[in-house]
Backbone as ProteinMPNN parsed JSONL, in Angstrom:
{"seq_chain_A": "XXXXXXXXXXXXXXXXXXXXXXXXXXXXXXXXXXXXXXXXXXXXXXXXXXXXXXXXXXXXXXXXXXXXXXXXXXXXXXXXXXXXXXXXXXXXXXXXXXXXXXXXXXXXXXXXXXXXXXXXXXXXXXX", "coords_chain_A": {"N_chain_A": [[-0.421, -20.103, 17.892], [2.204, -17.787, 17.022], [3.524, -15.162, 18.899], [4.534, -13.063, 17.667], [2.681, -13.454, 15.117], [0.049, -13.057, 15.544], [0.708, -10.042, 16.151], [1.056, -9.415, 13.634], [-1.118, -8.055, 11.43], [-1.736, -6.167, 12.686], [0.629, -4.624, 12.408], [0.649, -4.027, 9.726], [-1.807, -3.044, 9.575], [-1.083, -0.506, 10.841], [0.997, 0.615, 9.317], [-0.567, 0.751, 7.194], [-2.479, 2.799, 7.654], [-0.81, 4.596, 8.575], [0.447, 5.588, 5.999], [-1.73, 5.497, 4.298], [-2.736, 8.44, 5.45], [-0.822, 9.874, 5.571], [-1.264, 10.456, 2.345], [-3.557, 12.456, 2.783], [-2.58, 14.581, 3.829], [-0.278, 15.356, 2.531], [-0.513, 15.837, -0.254], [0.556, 16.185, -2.131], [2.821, 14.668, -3.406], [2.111, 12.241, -3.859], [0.671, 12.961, -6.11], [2.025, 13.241, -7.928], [3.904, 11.309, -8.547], [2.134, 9.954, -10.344], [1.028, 8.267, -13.148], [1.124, 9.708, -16.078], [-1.158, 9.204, -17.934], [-3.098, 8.816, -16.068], [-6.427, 9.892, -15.522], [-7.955, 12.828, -13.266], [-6.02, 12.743, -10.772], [-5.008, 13.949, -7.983], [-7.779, 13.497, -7.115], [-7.827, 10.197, -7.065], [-5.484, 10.156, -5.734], [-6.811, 10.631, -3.136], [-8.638, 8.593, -2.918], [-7.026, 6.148, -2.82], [-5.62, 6.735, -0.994], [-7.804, 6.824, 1.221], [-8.411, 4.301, 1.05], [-6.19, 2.796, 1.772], [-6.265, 3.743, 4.832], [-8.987, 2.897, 5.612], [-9.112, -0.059, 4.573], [-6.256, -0.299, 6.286], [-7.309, -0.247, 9.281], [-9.389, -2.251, 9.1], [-7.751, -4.631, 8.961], [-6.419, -4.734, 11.354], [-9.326, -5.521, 13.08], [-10.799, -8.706, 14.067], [-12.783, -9.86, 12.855], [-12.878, -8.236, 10.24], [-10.862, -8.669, 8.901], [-10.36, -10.527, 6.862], [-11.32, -9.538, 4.763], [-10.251, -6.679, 4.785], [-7.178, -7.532, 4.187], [-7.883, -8.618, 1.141], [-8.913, -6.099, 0.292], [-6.581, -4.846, 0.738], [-4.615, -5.51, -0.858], [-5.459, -5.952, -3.191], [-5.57, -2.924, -3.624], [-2.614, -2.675, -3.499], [-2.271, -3.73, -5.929], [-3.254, -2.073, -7.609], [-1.777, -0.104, -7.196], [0.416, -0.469, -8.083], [1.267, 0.389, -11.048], [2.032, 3.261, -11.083], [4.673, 2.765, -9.315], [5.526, 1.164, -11.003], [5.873, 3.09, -13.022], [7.622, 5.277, -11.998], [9.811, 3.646, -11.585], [10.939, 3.17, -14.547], [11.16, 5.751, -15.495], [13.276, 6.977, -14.173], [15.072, 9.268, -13.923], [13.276, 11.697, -13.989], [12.434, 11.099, -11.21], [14.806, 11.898, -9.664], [14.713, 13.151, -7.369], [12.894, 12.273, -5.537], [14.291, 9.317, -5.15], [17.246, 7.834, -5.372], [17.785, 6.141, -8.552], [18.143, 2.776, -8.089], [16.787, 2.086, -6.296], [14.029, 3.135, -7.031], [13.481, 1.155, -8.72], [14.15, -1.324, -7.087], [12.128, -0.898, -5.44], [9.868, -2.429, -6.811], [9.404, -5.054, -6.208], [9.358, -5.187, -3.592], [7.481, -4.067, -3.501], [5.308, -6.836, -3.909], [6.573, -8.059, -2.198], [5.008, -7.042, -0.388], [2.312, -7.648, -0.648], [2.417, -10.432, -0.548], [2.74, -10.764, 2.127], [0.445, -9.364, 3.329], [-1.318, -10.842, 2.352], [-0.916, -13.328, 3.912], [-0.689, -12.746, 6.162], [-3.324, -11.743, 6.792], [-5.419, -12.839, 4.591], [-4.965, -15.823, 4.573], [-4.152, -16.421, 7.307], [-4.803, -18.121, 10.101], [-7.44, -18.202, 12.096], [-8.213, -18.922, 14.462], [-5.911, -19.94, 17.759]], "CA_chain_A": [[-0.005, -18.996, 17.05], [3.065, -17.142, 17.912], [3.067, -13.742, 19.177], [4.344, -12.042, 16.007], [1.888, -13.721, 14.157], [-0.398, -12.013, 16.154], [0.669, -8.88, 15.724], [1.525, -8.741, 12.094], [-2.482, -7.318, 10.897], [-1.848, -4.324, 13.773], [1.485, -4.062, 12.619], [0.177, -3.725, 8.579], [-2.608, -1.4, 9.581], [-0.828, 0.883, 11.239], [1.503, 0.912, 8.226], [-1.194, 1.385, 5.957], [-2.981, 3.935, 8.248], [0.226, 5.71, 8.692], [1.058, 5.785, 4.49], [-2.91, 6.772, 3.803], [-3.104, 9.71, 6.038], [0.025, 10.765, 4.003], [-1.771, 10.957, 0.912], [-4.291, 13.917, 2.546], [-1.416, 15.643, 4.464], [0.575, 16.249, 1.269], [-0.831, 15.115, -1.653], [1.216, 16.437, -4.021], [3.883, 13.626, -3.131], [1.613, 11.248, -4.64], [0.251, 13.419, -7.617], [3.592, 13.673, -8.573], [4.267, 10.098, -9.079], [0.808, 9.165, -11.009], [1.333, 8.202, -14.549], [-0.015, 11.205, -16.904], [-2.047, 8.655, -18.807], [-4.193, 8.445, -15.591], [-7.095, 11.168, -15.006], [-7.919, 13.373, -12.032], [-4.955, 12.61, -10.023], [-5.801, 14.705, -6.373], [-9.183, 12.287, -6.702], [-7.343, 8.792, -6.988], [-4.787, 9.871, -4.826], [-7.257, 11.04, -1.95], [-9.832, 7.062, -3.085], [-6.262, 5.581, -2.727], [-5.628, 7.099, 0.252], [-9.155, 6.472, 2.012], [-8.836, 2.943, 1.202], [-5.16, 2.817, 3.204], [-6.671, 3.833, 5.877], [-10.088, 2.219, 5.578], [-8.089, -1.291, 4.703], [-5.397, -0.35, 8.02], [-7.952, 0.007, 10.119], [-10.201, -3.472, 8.606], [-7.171, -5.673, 9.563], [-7.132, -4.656, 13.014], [-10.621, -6.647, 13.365], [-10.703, -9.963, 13.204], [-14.568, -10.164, 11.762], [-13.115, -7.629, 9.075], [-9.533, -8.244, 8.684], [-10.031, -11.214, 5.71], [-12.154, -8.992, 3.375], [-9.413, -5.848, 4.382], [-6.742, -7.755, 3.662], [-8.356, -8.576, -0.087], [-8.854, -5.086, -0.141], [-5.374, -4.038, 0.548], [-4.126, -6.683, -2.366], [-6.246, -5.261, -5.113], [-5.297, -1.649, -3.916], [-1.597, -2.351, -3.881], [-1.651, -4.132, -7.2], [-3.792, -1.157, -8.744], [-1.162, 1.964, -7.578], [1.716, -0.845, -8.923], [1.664, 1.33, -12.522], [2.672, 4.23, -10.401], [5.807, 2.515, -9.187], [6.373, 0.999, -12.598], [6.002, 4.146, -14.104], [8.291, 6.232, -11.3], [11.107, 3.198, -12.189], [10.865, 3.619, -15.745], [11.298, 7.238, -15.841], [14.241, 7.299, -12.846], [15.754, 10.155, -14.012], [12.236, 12.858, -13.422], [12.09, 11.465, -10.237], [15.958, 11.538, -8.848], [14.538, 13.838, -6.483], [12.772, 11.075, -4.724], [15.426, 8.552, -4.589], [18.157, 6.894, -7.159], [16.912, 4.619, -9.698], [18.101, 1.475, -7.984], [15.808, 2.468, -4.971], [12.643, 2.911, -7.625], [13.868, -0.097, -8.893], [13.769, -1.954, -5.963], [10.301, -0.841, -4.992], [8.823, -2.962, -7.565], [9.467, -6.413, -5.681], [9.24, -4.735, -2.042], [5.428, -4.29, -3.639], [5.162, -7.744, -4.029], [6.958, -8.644, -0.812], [3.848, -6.391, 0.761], [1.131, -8.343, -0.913], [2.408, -11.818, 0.022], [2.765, -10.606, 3.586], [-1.082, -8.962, 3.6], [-2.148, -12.274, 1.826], [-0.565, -14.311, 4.765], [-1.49, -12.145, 7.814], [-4.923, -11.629, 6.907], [-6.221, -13.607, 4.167], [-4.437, -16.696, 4.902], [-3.87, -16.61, 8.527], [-5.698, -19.079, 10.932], [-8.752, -17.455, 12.762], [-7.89, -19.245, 16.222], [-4.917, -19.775, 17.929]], "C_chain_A": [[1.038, -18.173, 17.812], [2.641, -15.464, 17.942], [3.233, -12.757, 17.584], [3.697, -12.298, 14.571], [0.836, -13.082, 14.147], [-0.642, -10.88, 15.777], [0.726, -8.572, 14.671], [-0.188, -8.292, 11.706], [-2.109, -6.305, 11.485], [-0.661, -4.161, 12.546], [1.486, -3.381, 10.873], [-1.008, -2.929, 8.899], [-2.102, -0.419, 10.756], [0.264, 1.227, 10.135], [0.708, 1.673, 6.737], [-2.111, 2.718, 6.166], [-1.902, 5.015, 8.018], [0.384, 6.854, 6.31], [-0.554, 6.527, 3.898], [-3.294, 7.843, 4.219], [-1.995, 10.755, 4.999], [-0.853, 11.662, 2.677], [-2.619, 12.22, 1.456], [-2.822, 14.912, 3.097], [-0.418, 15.954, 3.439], [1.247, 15.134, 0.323], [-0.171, 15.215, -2.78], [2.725, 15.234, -4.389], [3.365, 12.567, -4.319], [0.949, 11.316, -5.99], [1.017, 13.187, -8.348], [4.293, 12.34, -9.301], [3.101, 8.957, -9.737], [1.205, 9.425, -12.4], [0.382, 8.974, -15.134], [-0.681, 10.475, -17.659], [-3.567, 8.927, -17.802], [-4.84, 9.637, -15.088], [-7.386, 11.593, -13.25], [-7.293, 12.705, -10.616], [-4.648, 13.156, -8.525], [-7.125, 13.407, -6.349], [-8.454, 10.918, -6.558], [-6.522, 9.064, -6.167], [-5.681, 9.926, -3.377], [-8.507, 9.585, -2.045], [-8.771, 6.595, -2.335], [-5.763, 5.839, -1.074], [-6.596, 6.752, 1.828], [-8.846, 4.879, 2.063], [-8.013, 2.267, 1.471], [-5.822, 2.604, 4.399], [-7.818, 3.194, 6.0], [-9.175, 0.46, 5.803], [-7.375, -1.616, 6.286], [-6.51, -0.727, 8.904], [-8.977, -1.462, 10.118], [-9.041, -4.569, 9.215], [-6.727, -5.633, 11.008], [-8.452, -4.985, 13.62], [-10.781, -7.083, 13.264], [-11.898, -10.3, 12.804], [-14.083, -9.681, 10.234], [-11.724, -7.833, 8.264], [-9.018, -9.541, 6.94], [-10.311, -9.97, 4.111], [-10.751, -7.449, 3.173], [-7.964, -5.883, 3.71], [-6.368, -8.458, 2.006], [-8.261, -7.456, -0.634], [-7.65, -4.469, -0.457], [-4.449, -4.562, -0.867], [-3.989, -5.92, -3.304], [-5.708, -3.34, -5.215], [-3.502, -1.7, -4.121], [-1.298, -3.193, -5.421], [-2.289, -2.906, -8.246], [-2.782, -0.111, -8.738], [0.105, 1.407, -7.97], [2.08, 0.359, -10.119], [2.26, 2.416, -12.148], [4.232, 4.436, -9.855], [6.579, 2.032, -10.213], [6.731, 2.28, -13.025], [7.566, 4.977, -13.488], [9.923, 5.358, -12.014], [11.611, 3.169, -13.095], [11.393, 4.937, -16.054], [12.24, 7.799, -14.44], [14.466, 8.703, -12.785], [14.718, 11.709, -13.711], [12.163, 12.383, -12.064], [13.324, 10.986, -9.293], [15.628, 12.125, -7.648], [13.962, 12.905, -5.233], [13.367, 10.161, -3.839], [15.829, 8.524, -5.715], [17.235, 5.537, -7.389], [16.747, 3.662, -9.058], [17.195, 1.335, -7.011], [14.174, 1.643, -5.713], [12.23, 1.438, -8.082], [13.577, -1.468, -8.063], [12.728, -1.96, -5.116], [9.382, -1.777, -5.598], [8.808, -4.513, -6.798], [9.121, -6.164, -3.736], [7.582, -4.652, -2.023], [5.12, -5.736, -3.477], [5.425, -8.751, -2.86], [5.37, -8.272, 0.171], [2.564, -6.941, 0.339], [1.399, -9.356, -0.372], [2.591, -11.274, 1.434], [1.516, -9.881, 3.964], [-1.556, -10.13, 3.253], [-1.666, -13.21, 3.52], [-0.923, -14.043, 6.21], [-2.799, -12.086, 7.867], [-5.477, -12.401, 6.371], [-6.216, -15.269, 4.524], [-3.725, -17.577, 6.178], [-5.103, -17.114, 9.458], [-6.579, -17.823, 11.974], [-8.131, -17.432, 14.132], [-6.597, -19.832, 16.343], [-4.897, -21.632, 18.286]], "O_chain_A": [[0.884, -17.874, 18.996], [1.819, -14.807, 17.303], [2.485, -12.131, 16.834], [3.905, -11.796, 13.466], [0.441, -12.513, 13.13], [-1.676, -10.482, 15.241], [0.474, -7.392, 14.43], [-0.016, -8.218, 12.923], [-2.106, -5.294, 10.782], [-1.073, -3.485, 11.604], [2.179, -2.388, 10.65], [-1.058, -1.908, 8.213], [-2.837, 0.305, 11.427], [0.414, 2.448, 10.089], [1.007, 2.475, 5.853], [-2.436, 3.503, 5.275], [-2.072, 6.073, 7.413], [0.393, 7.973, 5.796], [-0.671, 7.604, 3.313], [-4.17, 8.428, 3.583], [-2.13, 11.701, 4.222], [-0.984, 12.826, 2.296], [-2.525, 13.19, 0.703], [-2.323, 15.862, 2.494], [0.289, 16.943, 3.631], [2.197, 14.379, 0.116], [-0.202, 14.682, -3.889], [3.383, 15.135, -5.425], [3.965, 12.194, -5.327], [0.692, 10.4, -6.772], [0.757, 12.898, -9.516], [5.004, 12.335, -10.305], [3.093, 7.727, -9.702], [1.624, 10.506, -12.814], [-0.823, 9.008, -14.884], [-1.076, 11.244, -18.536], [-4.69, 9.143, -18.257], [-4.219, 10.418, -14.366], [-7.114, 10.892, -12.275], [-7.936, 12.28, -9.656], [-3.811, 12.463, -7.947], [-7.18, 12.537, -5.481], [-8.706, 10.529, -5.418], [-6.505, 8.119, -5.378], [-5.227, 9.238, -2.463], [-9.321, 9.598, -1.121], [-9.052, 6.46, -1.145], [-5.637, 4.971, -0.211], [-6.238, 6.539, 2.987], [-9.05, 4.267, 3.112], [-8.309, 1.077, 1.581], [-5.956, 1.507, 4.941], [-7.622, 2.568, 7.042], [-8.765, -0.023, 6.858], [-7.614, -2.502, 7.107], [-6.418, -1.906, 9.247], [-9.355, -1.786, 11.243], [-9.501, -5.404, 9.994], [-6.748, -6.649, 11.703], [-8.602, -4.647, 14.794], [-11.321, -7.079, 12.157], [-11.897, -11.401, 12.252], [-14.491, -10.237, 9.215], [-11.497, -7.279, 7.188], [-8.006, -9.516, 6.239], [-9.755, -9.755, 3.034], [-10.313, -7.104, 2.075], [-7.475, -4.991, 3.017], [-5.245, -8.756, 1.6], [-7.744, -7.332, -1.745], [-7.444, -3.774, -1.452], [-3.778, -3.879, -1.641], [-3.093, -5.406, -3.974], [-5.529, -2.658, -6.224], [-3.016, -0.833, -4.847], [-0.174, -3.218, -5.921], [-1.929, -2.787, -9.418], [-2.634, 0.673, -9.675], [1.011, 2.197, -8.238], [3.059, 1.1, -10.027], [3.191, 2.727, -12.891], [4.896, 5.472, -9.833], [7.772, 2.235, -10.437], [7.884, 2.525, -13.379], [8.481, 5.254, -14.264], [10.826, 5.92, -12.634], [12.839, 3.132, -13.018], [12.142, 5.042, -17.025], [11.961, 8.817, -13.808], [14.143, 9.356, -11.792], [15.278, 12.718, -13.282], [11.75, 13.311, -11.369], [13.222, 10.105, -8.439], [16.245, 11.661, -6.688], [14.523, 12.846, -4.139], [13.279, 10.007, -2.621], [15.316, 8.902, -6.769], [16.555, 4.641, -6.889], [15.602, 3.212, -9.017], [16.76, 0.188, -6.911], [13.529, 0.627, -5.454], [11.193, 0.792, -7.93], [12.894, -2.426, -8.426], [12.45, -2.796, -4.256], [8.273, -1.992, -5.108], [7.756, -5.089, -7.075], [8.719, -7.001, -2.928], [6.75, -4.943, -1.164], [4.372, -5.796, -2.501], [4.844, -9.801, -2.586], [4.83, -8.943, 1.051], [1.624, -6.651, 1.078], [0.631, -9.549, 0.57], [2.343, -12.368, 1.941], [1.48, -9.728, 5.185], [-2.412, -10.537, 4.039], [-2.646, -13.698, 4.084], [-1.302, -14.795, 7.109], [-3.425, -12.348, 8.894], [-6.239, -13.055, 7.083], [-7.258, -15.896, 4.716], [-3.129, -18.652, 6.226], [-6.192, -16.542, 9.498], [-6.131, -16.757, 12.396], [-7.693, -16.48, 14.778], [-6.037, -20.247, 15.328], [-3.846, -22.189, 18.604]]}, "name": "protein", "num_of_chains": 1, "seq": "XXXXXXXXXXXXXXXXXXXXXXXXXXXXXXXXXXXXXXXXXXXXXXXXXXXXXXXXXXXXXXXXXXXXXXXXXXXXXXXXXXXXXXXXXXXXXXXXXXXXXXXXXXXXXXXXXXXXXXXXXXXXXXX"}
């Protein structure tokens, strides 16, 4: 196994550690971009958040790092609607970024699942 095969679980939970501590340190980032269909919005962002960091922290162990990288899957395909929604509606959130940005988030999601599927779920135990 090469070295940056290695490292890629650290190098996805400290990404996902880093991005769920976000959500408590200033939440309103992420309120802000929750589709108004979906209820209590502070609570899902601060589940969503926990289970960043819970997840980060699961693929940094290799006993725990198959089941966290499952976990991280299912959580980045659930806050997808969030990035649909933000690209959809460019223009409320220019403040963010430009469209083609929001735009371009929606496949950068998808880039970040097949690269949690391959480091953790799909990556050889022993070297």
């Amino acid at each position: 196994m090469k070295p940056i095969d290695r490292a890629q679980p650290y190098i996805i939970g400290v990404l996902f550690i880093v991005a769920g501590s976000i959500h408590f340190v200033n939440p309103k980032i992420y309120e802000a971009i929750m589709p108004p269909y979906l209820p209590a919005h502070r609570a899902l962002v601060a589940i969503s958040g926990f289970f960043e960091i819970l997840g980060g922290i699961g693929t940094m162990i290799p006993q725990t790092r198959k089941a966290a990288g499952i976990g991280l899957i299912a959580l980045l395909v659930a806050v997808f609607p969030a990035n649909l929604y933000m690209a959809t509606d460019a223009a409320k959130f220019s403040s963010f970024a430009p469209a083609w940005a929001l735009w371009a988030r929606l496949p950068i999601q998808l880039f970040l699942i097949v690269w949690v599927y391959n480091a953790t779920v799909a990556a050889p135990k022993k070297p």
